[in-house]
C-alpha positions as semicolon CSV with decimal commas, in nm:
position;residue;x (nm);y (nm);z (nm)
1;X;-0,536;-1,600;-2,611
2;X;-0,888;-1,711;-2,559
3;X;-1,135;-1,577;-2,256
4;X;-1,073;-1,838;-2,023
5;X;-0,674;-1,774;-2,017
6;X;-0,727;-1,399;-1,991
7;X;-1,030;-1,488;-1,682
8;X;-0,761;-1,687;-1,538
9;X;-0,528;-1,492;-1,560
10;X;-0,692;-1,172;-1,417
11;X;-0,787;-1,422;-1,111
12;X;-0,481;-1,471;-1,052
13;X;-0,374;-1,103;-1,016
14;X;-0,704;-1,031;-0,826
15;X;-0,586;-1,348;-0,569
16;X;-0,236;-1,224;-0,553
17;X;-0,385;-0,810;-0,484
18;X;-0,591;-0,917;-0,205
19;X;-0,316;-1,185;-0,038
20;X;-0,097;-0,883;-0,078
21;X;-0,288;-0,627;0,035
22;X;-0,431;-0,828;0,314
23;X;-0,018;-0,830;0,486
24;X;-0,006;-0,439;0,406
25;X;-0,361;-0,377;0,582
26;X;-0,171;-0,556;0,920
27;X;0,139;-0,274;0,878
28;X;-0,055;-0,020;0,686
29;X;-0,288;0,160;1,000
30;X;0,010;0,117;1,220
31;X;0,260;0,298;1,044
32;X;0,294;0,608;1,275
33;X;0,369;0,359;1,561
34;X;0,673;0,267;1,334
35;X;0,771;0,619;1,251
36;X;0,747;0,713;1,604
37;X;1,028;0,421;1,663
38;X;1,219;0,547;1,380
39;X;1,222;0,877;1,540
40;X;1,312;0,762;1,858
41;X;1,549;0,502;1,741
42;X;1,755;0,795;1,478
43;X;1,766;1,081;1,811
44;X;1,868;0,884;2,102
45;X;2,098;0,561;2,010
46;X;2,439;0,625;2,041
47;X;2,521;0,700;1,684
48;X;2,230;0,938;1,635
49;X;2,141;1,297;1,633
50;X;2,128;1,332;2,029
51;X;2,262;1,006;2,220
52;X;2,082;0,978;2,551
53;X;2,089;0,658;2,700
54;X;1,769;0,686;2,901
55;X;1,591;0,768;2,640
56;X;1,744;0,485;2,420
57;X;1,566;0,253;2,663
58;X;1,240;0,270;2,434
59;X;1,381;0,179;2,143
60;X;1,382;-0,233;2,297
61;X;1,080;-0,251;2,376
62;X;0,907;-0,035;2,091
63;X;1,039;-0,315;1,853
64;X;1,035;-0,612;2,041
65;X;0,664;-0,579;2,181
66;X;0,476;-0,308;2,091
67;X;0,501;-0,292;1,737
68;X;0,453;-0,704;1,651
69;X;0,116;-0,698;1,915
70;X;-0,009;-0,403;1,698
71;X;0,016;-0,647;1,382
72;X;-0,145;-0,856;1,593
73;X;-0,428;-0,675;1,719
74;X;-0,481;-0,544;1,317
75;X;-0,444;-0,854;1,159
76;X;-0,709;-1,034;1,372
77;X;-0,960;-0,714;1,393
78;X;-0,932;-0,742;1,008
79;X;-1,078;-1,124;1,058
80;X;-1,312;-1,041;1,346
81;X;-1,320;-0,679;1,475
82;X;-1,241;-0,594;1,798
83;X;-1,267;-0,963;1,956
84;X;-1,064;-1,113;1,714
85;X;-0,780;-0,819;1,749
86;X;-0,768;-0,904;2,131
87;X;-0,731;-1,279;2,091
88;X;-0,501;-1,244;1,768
89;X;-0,282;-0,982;2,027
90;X;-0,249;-1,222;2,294
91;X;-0,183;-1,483;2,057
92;X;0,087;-1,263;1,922
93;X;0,252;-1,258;2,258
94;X;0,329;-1,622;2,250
95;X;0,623;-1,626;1,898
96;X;0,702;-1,281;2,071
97;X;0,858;-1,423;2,387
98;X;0,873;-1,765;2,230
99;X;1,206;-1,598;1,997
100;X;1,458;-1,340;2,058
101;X;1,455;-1,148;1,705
102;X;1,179;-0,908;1,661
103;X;0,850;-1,136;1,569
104;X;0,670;-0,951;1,270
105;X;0,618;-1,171;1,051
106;X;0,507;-1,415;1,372
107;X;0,260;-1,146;1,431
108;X;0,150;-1,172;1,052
109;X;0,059;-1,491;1,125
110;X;-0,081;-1,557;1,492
111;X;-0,302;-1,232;1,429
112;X;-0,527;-1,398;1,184
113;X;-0,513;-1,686;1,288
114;X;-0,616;-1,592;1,623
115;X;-0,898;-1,373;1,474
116;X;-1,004;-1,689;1,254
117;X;-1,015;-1,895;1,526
118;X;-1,277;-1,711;1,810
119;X;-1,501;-1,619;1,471
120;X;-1,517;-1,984;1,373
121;X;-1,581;-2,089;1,755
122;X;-1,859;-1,820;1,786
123;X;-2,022;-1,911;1,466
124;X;-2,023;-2,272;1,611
125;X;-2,170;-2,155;1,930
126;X;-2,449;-1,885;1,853
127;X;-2,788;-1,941;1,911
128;X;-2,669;-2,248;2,166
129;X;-2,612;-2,005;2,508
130;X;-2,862;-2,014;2,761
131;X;-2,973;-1,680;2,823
132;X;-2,785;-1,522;3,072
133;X;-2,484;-1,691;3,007
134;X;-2,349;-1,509;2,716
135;X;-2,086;-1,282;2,864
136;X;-1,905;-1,599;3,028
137;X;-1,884;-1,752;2,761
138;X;-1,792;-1,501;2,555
139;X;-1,516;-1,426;2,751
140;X;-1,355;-1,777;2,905
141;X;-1,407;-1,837;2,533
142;X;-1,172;-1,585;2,428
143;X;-0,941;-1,600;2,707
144;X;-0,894;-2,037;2,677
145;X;-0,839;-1,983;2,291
146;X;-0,576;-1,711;2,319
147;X;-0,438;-1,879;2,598
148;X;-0,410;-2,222;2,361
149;X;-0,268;-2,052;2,083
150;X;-0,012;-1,846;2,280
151;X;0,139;-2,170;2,405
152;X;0,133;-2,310;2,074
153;X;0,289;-1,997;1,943
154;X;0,566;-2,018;2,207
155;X;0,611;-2,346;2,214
156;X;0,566;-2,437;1,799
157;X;0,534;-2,170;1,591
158;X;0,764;-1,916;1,738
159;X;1,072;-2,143;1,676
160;X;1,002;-2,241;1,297
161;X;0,883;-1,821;1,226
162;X;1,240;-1,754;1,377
163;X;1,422;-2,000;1,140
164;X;1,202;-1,794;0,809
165;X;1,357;-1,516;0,920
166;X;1,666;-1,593;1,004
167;X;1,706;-1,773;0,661
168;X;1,521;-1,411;0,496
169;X;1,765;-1,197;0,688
170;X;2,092;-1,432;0,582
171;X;1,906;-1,444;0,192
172;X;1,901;-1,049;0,194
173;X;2,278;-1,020;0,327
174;X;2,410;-1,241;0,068
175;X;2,228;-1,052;-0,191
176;X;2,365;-0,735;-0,051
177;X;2,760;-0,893;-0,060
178;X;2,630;-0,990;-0,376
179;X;2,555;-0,644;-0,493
180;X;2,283;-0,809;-0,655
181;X;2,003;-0,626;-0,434
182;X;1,957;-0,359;-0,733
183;X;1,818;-0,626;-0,964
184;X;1,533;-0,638;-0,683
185;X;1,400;-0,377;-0,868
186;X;1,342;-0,504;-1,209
187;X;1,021;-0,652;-1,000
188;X;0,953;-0,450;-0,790
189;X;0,844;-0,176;-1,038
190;X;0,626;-0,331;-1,226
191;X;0,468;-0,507;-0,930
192;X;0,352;-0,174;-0,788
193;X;0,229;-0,072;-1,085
194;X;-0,063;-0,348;-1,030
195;X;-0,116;-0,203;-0,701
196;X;0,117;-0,450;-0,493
197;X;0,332;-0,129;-0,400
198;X;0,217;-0,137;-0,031
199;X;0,225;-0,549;0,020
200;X;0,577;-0,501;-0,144
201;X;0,696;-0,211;0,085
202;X;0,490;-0,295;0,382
203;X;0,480;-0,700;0,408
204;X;0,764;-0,766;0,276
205;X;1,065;-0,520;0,290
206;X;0,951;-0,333;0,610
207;X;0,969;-0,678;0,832
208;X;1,286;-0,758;0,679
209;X;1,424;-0,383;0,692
210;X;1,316;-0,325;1,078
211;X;1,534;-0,650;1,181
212;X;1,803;-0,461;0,974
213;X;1,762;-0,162;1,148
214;X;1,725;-0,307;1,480
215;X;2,090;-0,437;1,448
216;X;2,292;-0,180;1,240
217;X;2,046;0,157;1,290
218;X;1,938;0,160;0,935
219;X;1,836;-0,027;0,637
220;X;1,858;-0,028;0,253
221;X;1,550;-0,166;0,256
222;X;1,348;0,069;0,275
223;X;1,438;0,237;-0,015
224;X;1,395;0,015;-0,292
225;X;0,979;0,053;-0,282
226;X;0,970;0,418;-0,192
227;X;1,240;0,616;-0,343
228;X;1,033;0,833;-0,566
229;X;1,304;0,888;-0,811
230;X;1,186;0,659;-1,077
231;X;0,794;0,811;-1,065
232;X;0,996;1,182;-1,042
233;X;1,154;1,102;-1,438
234;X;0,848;0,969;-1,544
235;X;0,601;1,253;-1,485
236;X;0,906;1,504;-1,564
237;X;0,890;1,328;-1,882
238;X;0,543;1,378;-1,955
239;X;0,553;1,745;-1,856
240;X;0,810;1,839;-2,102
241;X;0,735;1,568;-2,420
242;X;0,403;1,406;-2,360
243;X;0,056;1,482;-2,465
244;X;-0,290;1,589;-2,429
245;X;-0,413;1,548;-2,084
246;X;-0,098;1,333;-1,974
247;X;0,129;1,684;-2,025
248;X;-0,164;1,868;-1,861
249;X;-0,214;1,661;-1,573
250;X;0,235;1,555;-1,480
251;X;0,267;1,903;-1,295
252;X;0,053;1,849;-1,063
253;X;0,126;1,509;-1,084
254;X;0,474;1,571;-0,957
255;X;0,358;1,766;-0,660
256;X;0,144;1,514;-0,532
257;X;0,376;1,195;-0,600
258;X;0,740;1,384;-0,489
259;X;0,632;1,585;-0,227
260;X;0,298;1,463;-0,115
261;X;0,424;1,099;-0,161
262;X;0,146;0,918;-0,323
263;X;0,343;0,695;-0,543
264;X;-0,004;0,533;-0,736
265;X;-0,094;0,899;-0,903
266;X;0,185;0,808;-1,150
267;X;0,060;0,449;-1,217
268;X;-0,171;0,553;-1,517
269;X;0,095;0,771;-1,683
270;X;0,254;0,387;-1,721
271;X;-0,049;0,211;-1,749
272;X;-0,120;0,450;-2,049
273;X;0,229;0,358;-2,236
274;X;0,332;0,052;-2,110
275;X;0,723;0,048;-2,234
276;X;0,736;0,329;-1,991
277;X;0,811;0,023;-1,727
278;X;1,103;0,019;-1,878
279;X;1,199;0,348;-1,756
280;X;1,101;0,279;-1,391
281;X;1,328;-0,009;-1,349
282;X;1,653;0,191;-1,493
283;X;1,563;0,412;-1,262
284;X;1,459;0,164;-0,970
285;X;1,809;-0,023;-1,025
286;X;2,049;0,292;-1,075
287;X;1,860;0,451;-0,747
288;X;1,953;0,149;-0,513
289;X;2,287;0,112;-0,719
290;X;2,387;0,430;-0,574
291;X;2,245;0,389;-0,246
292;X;2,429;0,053;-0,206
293;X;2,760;0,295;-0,328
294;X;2,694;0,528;-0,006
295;X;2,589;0,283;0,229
296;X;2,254;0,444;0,257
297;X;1,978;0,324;0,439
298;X;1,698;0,444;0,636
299;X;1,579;0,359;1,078
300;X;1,231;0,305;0,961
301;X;0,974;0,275;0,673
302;X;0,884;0,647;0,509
303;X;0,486;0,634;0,485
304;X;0,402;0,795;0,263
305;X;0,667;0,774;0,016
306;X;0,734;1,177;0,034
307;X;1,084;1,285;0,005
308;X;1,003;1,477;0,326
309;X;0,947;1,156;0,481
310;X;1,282;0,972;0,293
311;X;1,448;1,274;0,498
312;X;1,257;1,202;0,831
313;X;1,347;0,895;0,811
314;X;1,767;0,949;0,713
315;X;2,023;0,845;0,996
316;X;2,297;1,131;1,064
317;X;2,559;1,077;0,831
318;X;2,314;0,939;0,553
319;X;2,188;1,237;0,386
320;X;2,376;1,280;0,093
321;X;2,338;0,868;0,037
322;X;2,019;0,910;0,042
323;X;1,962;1,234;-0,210
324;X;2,239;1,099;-0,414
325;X;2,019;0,770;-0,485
326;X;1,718;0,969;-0,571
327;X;1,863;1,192;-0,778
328;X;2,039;0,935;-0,987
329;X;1,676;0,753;-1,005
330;X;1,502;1,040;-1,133
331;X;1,776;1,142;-1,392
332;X;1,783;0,786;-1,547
333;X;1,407;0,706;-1,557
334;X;1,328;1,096;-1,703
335;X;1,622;0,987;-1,991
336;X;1,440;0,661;-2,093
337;X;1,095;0,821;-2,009
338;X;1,208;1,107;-2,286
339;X;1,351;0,861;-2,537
340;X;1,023;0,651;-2,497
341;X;0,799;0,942;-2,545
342;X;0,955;1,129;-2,838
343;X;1,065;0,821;-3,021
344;X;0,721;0,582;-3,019
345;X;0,395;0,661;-3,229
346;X;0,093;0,831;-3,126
347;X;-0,133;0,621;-3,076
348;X;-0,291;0,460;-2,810
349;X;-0,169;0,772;-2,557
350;X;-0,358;1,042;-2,791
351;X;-0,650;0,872;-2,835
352;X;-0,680;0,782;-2,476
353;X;-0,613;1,174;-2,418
354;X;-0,852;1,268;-2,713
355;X;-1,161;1,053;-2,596
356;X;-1,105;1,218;-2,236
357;X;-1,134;1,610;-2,349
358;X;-1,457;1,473;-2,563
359;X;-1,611;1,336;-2,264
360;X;-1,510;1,621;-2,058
361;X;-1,655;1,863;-2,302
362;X;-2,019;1,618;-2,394
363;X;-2,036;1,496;-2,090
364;X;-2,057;1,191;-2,285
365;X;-1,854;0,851;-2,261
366;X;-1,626;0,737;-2,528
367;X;-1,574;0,371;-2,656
368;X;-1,214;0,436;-2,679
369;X;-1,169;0,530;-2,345
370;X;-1,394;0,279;-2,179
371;X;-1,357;0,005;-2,397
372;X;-1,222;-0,235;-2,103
373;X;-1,451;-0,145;-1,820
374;X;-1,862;-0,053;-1,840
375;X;-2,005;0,215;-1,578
376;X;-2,321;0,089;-1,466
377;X;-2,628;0,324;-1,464
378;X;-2,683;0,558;-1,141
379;X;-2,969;0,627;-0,986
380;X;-2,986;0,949;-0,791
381;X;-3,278;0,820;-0,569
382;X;-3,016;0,582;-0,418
383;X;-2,679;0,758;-0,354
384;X;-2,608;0,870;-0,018
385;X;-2,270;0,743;0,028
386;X;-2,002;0,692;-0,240
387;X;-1,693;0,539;-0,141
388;X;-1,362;0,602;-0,278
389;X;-1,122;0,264;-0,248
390;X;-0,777;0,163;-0,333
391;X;-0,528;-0,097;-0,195
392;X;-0,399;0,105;0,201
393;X;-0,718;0,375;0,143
394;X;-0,489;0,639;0,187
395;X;-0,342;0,780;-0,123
396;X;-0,552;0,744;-0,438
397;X;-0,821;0,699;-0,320
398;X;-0,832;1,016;-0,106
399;X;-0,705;1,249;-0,391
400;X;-1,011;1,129;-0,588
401;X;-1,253;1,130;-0,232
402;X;-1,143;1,519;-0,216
403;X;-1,182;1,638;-0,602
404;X;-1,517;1,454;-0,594
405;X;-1,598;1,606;-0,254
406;X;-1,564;1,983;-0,401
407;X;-1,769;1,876;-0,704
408;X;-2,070;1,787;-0,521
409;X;-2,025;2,068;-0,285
410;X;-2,044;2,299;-0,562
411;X;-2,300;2,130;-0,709
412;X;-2,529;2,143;-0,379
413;X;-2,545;1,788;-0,357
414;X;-2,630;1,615;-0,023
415;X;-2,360;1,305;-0,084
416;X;-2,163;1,172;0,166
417;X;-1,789;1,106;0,012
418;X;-1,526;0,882;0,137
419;X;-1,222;0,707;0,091
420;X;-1,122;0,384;0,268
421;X;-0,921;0,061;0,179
422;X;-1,047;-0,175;-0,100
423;X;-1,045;-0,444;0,215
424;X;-1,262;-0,221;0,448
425;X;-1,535;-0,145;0,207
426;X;-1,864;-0,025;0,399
427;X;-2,188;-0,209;0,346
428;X;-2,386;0,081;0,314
429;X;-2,174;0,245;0,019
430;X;-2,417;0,337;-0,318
431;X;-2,146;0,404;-0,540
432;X;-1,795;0,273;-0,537
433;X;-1,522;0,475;-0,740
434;X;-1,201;0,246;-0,800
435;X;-0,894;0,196;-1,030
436;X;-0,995;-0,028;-1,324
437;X;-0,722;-0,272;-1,178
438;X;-0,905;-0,290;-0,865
439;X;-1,223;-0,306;-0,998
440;X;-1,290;-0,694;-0,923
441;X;-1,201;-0,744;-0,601
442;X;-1,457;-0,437;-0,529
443;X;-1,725;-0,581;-0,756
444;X;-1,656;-0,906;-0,475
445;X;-1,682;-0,749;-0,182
446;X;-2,021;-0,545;-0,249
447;X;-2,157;-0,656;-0,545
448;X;-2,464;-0,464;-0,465
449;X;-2,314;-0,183;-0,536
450;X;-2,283;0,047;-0,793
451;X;-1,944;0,092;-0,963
452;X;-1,716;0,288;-1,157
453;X;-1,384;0,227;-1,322
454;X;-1,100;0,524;-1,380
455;X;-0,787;0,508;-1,486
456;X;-0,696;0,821;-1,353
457;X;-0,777;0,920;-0,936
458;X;-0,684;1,304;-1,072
459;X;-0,859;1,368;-1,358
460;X;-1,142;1,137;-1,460
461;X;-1,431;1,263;-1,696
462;X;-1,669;1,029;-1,502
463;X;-1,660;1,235;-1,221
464;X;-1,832;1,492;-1,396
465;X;-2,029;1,248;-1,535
466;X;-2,192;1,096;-1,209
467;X;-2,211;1,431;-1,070
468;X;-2,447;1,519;-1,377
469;X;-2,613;1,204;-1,301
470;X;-2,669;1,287;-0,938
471;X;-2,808;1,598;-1,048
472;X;-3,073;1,472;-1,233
């Protein structure tokens, strides 16, 4: 394979990441508005914990306005801050009255586009106002184009948005009848391990899962991205037969993935041994095999993936469903995991492990280790702000924000440390500290910066590394 395939090819992924990221940065900041539904929806309907019909009253609405006119308001702030959430919400309102089926992925739409549109009008404009004419015609500007679009929206859009889902919705069911939905997950697994875990869960299942839910008070869908199980065997795995700083690192590893719910810290431990992928979809597949068996499903998305928030999340009657599936996931992924990891050759996992104590211990960086990404060159003069990203900048990213935090603490350092989404990067970062996978859509969006590859959030020699360098 020569460079230009592999350039392409990591284009590609770095396209598909930010497309993908940019639907679960809509869902992503709204999530407790969803969980508070979910709540709502699982205490008062009639088949939940305790029916009240007045109460049930909020469960309409919740879905039917105020959740799509948040995606709305996010997805056109992401275009154009503040103005371009307000005309992207009212735009919003237009497929939301415009259909009669809860309108996210309407709202997925009209909110961008809505942002796109008063950015594009105000670039057009600026510098041509009059002075003292800039507030009205900021706002008649605003209020005509979200006005347009929310006719169009009613009138256009809302109808053929409505017919995609619809047609999503009927796909889904027939898998279902099909009992085909487990082989969902012989893509979905590897497709979070390239950090498309949250467009997966959060742009695609959660849309489809909440119409679900909306009709029948729960959904399998929300299971097949966040069930832990499969991560669970993997790191179990690696605690009992794997090696060097992989065995070192899986105990806390499970802590923070099963109970804290941050599904990426496990994404190395595969990245590391790739045939391990194998061992996440036998567990991804036998997970939603059994929940399919018990009719399990969840009333709303679990963000994080915790199994705390699976629980949360669980309609009455669902429990054991729900514990059976992640049980079975976990028991099937550690048995491949094990089989993987005692049966294949050392190699590439023990010299990964081996050139991370030596840098640990020199304070020195090894070619093994860093063969596939270069750190550029720090200086101290220059670092007031370093910036932790990673795809929803709120897992990863904020495990490695708070180990790096305590390091410069103790080291007396004057550094501001942060974690945020890859899409919400600040200008003014110095120093940004990402996944090697992510690495080049950060590079894109400040490529004044300095950065730094790991393939590890937890335990990264280059931590130590910078902090020497800062110390300097």
């Amino acid at each position: 394979m020569n460079q230009v395939e592999v350039k392409d090819k990591s284009d590609v992924k770095v396209k598909i990441q930010k497309f993908g990221s940019y639907l679960s940065g809509m869902v992503m900041p709204n999530i407790g508005a969803f969980i508070a539904w979910g709540l709502i929806t699982a205490l008062f309907i009639p088949t939940g914990w305790w029916p009240n019909e007045d109460l049930a009253k909020l469960v309409g609405p919740m879905i039917t306005f105020l959740l799509p006119l948040l995606i709305g308001f996010t997805g056109g702030r992401m275009v154009y801050d503040i103005r371009g959430g307000v005309v992207g919400a009212t735009a919003t309102m237009g497929v939301i009255v415009g259909t009669d089926i809860p309108m996210f992925l309407g709202a997925m739409l009209m909110g961008p586009i809505g942002g796109y549109a008063i950015k594009k009008f105000d670039q057009l404009v600026h510098g041509k106002i009059k002075s003292g004419f800039e507030m009205l015609v900021n706002n008649f500007s605003a209020g005509i184009i979200s006005g347009v679009l929310t006719l169009i929206a009613y009138k256009a859009i809302g109808p053929v948005v409505a017919g995609l889902s619809n047609a999503l919705a009927a796909g889904v069911e027939a898998i279902v009848n099909a009992n085909l939905l487990p082989l969902a997950n012989i893509f979905i697994e590897p497709a979070k391990v390239l950090f498309l875990n949250n467009a997966i869960n959060h742009g695609i299942l959660s849309p489809l899962g909440i119409d679900q839910a909306a009709e029948a008070g729960k959904s399998i869908l929300f299971l097949l991205e966040t069930n832990p199980g499969p991560g669970l065997g993997i790191l179990l795995a690696y605690w009992l037969f794997g090696k060097g700083t992989a065995k070192q690192t899986a105990p806390g590893a499970v802590i923070i993935h099963f109970l804290g719910g941050i599904h990426e810290i496990y994404f190395p431990y595969i990245l590391m041994k790739p045939a391990l992928i194998l061992a996440a979809m036998a567990g991804g597949v036998s997970g939603v095999f059994t929940f399919n068996l018990f009719n399990a499903g969840l009333v709303a998305a679990p963000s994080p993936g915790s199994i705390f928030a699976l629980l949360a999340m669980t309609p009455k009657g669902n429990y054991i469903g729900v514990l059976a599936g992640v049980l079975v996931a976990t028991a099937v992924s550690f048995a491949v995991a094990s089989l993987i990891l005692k049966t294949s050759k050392a190699t590439d996992e023990d010299l990964s492990s081996a050139a991370a104590k030596m840098e640990e211990m020199k304070g020195k960086k090894s070619s093994v280790s860093s063969a596939l990404t270069t750190q550029a060159s720090v200086n101290p003069e220059n670092v007031n702000k370093i910036v932790f990203a990673c795809d929803a900048g709120m897992g990863s990213s904020a495990m490695g924000a708070s180990i790096l935090r305590n390091k410069t603490q103790k080291a007396g350092l004057d550094v501001t440390v942060i974690n945020t989404a890859i899409n919400s990067l600040p200008a003014d970062a110095d120093v940004v500290i990402t996944h090697k996978d992510l690495t080049d859509r950060a590079k894109a969006k400040l490529p004044n910066a300095t950065h730094i590859s790991v393939e590890n959030f937890l335990n990264s020699p280059k931590y130590d590394e910078l902090i020497n360098n800062l110390k300097k």
